[in-house]
N, C-alpha and C positions, 0 to 999 in steps of 0.2 A: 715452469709455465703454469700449471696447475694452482701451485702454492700465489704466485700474482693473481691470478684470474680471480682466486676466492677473497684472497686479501683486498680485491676493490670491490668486492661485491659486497664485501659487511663491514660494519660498524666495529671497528676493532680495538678500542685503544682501552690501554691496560688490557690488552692479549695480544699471541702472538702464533702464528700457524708453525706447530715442531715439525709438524710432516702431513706429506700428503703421499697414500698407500694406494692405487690399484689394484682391487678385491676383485677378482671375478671379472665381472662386469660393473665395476662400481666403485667411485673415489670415495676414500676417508679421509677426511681434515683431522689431525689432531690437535687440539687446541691448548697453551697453556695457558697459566699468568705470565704478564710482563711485570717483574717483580719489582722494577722501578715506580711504580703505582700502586697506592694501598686500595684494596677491594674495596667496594663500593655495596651499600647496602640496598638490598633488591624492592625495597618498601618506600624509600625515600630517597634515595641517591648519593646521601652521604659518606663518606669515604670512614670507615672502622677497621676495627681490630680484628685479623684473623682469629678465627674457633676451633673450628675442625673441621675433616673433608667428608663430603657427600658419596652417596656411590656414584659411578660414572653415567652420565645420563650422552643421551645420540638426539641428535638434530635432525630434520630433514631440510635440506637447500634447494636452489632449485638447479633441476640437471643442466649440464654443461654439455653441448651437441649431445641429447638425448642422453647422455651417459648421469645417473641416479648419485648424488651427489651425497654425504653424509656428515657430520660435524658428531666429534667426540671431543666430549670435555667432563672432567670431573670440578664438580662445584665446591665451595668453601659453605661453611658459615661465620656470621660477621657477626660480631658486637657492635652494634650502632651507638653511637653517643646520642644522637639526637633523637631515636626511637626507645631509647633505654633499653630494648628488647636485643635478641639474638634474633637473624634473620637470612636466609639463604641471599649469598651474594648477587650484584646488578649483573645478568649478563646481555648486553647490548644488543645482540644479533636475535636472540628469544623472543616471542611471538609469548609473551607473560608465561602460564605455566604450560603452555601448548609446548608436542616437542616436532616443531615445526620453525623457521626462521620468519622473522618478520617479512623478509624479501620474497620466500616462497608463500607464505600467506596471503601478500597482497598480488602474486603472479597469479595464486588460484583463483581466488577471490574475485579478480578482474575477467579471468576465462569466465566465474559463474555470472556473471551479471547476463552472458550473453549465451549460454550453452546450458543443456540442463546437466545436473551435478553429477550424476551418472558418468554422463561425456567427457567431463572434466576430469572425472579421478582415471577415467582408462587415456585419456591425452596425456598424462602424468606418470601413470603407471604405480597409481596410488587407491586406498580405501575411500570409498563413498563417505567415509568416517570423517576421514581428513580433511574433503572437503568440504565437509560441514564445519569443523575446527575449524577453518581457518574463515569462514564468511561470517561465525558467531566473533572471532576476533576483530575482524575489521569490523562486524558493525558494532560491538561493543566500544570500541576505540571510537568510531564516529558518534554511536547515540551521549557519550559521556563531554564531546567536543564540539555539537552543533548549537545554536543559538537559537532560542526561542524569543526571545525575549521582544521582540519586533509583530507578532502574531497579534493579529485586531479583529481577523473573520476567518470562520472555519467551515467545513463543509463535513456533515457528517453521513453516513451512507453504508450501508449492510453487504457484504458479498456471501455467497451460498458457493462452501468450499467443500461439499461435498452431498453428493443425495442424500433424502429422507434431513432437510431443512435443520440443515447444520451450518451458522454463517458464523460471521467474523462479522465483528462492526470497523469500518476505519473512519479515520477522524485526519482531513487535511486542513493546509494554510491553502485557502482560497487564491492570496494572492498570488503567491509561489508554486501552486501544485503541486507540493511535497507531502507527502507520507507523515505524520508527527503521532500519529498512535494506531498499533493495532490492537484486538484484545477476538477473545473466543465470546460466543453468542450475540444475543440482540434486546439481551433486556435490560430493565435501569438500572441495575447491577453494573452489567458491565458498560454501560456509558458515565455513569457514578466513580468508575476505578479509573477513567481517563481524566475526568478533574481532578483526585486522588494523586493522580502521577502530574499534569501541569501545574498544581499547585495552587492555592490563592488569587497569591498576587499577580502572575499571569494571567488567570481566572477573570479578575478585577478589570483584566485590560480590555477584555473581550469586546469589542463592538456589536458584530452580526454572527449570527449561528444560524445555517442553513439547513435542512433536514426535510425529511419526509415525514408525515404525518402520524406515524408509527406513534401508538401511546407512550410507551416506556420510553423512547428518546426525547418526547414532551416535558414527560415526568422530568426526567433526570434534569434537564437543561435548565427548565423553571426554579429547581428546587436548590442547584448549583450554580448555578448565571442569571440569578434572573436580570439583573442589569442589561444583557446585550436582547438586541430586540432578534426576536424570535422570525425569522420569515422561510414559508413553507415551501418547498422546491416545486419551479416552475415546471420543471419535466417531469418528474414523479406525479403532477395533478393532470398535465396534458396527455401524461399514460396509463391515469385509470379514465382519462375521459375515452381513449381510444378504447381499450380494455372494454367498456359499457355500451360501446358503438357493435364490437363485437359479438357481446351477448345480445345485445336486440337480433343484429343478423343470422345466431345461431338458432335462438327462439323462432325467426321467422321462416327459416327453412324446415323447422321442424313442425311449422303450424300451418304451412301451407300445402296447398296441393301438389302433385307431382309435378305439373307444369312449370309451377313456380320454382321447386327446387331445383331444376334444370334451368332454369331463365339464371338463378342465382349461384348455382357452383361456381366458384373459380371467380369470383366477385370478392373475396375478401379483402383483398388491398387495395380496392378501385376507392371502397369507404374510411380505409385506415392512411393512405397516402397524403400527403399534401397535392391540392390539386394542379399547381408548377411541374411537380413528379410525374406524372401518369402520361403514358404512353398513348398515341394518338388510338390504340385500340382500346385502351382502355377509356378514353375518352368519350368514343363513341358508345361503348357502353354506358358509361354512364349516362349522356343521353338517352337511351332506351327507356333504362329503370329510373328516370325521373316522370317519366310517359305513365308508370303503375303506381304511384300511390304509396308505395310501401314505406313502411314505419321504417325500415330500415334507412332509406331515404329523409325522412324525416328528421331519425336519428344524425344521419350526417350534417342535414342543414342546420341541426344546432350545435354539432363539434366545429363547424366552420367558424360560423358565428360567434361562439365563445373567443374565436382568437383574436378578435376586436378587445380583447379583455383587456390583453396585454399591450395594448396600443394604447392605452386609455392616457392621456395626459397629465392629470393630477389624482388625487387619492380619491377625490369627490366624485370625480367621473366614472371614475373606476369601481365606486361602491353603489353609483347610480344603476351600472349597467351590470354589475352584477345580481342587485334588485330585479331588473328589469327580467334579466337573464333566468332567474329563479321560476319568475314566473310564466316564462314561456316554457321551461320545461315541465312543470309542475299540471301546462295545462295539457302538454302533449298524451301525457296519459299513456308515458310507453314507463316502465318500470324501471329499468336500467338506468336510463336517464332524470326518473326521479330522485333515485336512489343513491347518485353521482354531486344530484344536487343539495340533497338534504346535508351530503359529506361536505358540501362547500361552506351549507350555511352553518354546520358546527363548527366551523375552522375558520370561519370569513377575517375575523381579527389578525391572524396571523398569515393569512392570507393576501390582504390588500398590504400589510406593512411592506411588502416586494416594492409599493410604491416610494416608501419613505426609504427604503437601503436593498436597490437593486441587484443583491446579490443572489447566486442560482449554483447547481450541484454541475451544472454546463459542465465545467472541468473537473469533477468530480467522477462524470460518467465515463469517458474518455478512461481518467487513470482505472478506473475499477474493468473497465474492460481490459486494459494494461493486467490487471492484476490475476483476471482469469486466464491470461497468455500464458502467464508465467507458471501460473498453476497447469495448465494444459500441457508445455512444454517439457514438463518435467513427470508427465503422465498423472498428475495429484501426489500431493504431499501425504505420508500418512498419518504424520503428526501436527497439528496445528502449529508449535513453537516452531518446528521447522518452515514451514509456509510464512509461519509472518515473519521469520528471520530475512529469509529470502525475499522477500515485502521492503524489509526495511530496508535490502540492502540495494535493491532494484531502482525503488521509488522514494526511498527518503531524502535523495541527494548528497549522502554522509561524507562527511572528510575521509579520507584515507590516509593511514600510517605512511609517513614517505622514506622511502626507500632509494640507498646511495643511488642503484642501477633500476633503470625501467627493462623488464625482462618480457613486458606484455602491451 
């Protein structure tokens, strides 16, 4: 019963299961050649010349009702005609040089997309190791099988994977929401080594690049794409303008009197909310402190008013009223909000382009909040290569190795 059950779960031809032993608590397959099949070379496929034999190497499968599965086999090596070289022979069931089977690799692999890895090797009754092995397998198998070649707009965007301003830059397809690079830091180094890795002529195809105003991500894009038009993220500008709304209100509670600071506690999202949001108490308040005058106040009726920005109809309109926009901050005389505005008018060129190719970090933000789930879930990663493994295998949408039996 044992010996069938394994025989349909792997890929077996040219082998053949000699036995199946009951250890303890634990099956061993032993595996030969089926000598009517000349070995195959494990580099290319080729069918070659026996060499000599390897020493015995163990598999791990995946358990059978809980009970811890094992494949023993001793490998050949081959003369390849076609590789000219000597080469440890093809063995089908292998997970390449992992000693792990394809089929349990992609059972674990599938538990980790949804459980953190930890969870996953005690569900298994295996090392935190292995399940690392086996998600660098599947996503190495998918990053070498996915298609790029279709990518015209990208979304680029920083995450902070750990305290004391340690990020990751990621790089998506806009149109797809998938993952296509991660890399360690945030400067034009490391957005430089993701043109590096898409290549040229991909490079060449690029239409739009979305980004935040961030210099080094400037730098890099200009100096590697300048072809695709540059346009600066819609959200990233409408949360430093909140951001600025902020520091006015902070400034103002620290500059006024006692009275006022009590009028204003507990006031900070009545100014940072969209005003559809707010709660009929909070409403009411608002009402009150339109009644005082306050800069902070002020400060709001020009975050409001900016979102006419995004309404604007043609490029013209758009560049009229952000003129106009300039200078009614400029004359408010509240610092924050000048200082919000002078950042617009260095960046205005890339900024109005939103009009000519409407594209935004919108789903950008969404996956990157995706992305700190994932890191949360697993308590933090403590090595970066493992986080963006885990990254890619989560959020890139990757093919998977397929496997005779779905086990998961």
């Amino acid at each position: 019963m044992y010996n069938k059950l394994i025989r349909e779960t792997l890929e077996m031809q040219g082998f053949r299961i000699k036995s199946v032993d009951k250890n303890s608590c634990e099956l061993i397959a032993t595996i030969v050649p089926d000598l009517r099949y000349h070995p195959r070379c494990g580099v290319c496929g080729t069918p070659g010349d026996y060499r000599d034999m390897l020493s015995e190497r163990r598999f791990r499968h995946v358990p059978l009702w809980g009970i811890p599965v094992t494949l023993v086999y001793t490998p050949c090596r081959v003369t390849c005609p076609r590789c000219k070289a000597v080469h440890v022979e093809q063995m089908p069931w292998a997970a390449g040089k992992k000693r792990l089977t394809k089929s349990f690799a992609v059972t674990i692999a599938t538990w980790a997309r949804l459980m953190p890895w930890l969870q996953v090797a005690r569900l298994f009754s295996c090392s935190w190791c292995t399940v690392a092995a086996a998600v660098a397998y599947v996503v190495a198998f998918g990053l070498a099988r996915r298609d790029l070649s279709s990518i015209t707009h990208i979304g680029i965007d920083e995450i902070s994977r750990q305290k004391g301003h340690v990020y990751l830059t990621n790089v998506y397809d806009l149109r797809s929401g998938t993952l296509i690079w991660s890399g360690e830091g945030r400067t034009k180094d490391t957005l430089s080594a993701f043109f590096e890795f898409f290549g040229p002529e991909r490079t060449a195809r690029l239409d739009g690049i979305c980004c935040d105003m961030w210099p080094s991500f400037i730098e890099a894009v200009k100096a590697k794409a300048p072809q695709a038009t540059l346009v600066f993220d819609k959200f990233h500008i409408v949360r430093q303008l909140t951001e600025a709304v902020d520091i006015v209100r902070r400034q103002e509670v620290n500059d006024k009197s006692t009275e006022h600071k009590e009028v204003l506690a507990g006031t900070r999202y009545i100014w940072l909310k969209n005003p559809w949001n707010l709660t009929d108490k909070q409403k009411a308040s608002l009402s009150f402190l339109e009644t005082l005058n306050l800069k902070i106040h002020r400060a709001y009726l020009l975050k409001e008013s900016f979102r006419d920005f995004w309404q604007s109809a043609t490029k013209e309109i758009a560049t009229k009223f952000m003129d106009q926009w300039f200078a009614w901050a400029m004359e408010s005389k509240i610092k924050p909000m000048q200082d919000f505005a002078l950042l617009l008018k260095r960046h205005e060129e890339n900024i109005l382009t939103y009009f000519d190719m409407p594209i935004s970090n919108g789903t950008v933000e969404g996956l990157n909040n995706k992305a700190k789930v994932i890191s949360h879930r697993a308590y933090g990663f403590r090595s970066a290569k493992n986080y963006i493994l885990n990254l890619y295998h989560c959020m890139g949408d990757l093919p998977m190795p397929i496997s005779l039996h779905r086990f998961a």
